[in-house]
Backbone bond lengths (Angstrom), bond angles and torsions (degrees), N, CA, C in turn:
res aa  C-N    CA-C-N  psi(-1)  N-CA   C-N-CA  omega(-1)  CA-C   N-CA-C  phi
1 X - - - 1.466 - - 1.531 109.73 -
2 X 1.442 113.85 124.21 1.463 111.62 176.37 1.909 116.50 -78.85
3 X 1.329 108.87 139.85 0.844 126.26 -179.99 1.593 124.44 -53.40
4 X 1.492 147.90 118.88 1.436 123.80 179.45 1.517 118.59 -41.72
5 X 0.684 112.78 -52.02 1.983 120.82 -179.37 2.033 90.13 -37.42
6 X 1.272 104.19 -73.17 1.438 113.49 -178.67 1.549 106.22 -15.21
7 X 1.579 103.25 -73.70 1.375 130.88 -148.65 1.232 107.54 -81.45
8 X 1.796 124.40 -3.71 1.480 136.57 -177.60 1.681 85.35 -86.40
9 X 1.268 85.20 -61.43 1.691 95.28 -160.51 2.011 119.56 -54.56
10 X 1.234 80.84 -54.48 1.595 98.98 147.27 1.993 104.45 -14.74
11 X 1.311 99.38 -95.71 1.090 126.56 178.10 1.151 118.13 -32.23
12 X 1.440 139.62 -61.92 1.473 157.77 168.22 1.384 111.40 -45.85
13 X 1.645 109.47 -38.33 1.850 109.18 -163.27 2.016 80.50 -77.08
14 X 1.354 106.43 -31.02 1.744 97.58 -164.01 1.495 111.10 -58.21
15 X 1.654 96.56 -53.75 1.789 98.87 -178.55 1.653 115.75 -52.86
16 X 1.193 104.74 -48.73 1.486 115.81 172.21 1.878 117.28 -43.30
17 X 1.466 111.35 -41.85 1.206 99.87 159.55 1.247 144.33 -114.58
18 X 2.060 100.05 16.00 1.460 94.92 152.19 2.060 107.76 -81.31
19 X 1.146 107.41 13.87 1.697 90.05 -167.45 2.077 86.78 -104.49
20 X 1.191 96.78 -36.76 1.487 95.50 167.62 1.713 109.41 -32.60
21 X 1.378 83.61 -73.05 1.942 107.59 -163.67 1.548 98.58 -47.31
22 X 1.356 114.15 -70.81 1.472 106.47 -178.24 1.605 117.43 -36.97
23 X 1.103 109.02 -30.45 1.875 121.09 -171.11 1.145 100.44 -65.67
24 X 1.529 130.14 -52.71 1.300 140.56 163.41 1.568 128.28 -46.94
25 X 1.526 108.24 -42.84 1.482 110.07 -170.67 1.700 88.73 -65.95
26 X 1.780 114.48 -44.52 1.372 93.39 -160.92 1.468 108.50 -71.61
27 X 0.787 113.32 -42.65 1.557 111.34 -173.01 1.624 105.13 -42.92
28 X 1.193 115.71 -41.13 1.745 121.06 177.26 1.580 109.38 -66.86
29 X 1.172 97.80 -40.73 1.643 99.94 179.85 2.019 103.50 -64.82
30 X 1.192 118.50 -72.65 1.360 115.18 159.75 1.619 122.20 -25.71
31 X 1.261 135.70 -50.30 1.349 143.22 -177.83 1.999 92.77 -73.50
32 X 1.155 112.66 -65.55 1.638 100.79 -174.93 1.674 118.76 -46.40
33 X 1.604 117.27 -43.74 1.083 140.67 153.77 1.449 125.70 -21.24
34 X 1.504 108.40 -53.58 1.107 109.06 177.48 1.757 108.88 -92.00
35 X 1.366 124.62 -34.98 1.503 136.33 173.58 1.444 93.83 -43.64
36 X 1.317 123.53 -44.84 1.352 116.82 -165.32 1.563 112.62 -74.99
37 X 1.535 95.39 -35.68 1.703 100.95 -178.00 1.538 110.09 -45.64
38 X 1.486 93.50 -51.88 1.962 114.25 -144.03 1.783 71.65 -77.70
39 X 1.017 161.55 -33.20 1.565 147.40 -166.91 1.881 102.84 -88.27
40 X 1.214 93.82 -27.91 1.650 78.81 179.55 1.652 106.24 -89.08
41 X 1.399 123.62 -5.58 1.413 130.21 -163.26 1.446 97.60 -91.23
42 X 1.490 101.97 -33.16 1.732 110.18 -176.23 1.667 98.92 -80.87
43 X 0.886 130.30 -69.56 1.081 143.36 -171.45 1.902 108.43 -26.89
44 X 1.611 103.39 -64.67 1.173 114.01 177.46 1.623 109.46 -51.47
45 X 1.810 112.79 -48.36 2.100 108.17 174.92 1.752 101.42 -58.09
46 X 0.594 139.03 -25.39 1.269 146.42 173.93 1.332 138.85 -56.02
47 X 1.790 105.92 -42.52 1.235 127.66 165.20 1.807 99.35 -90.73
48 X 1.316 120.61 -39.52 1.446 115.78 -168.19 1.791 92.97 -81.15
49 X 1.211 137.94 -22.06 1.469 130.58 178.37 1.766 105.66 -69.81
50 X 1.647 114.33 -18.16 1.593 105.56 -155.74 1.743 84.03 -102.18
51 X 1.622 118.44 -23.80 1.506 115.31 -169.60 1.455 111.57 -57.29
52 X 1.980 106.89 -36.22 1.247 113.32 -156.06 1.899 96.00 -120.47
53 X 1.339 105.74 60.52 1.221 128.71 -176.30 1.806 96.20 -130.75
């Protein structure tokens, strides 16, 4: 039988790393966000470099 202390603590390390994880997804979501920007920003000099070719 686990102890309450256990089963607090238990508990605490979990919230702690769903608040981690979420911290992470956003930060990934922000980093893809911008990867996507800077590829569509290139993409577009790219098509406007071949128009005025």
């Amino acid at each position: 039988m686990l102890s309450t202390g256990v089963v607090v603590f238990e508990f605490q390390y979990q919230k702690q790393q769903l608040t981690v994880n979420r911290e992470l997804m956003l930060k990934l979501q922000d980093q893809i966000r911008e990867n996507l920007n800077r590829a569509d920003n290139c993409t577009k000099e790219k098509v406007h470099n071949f128009r005025n070719k």
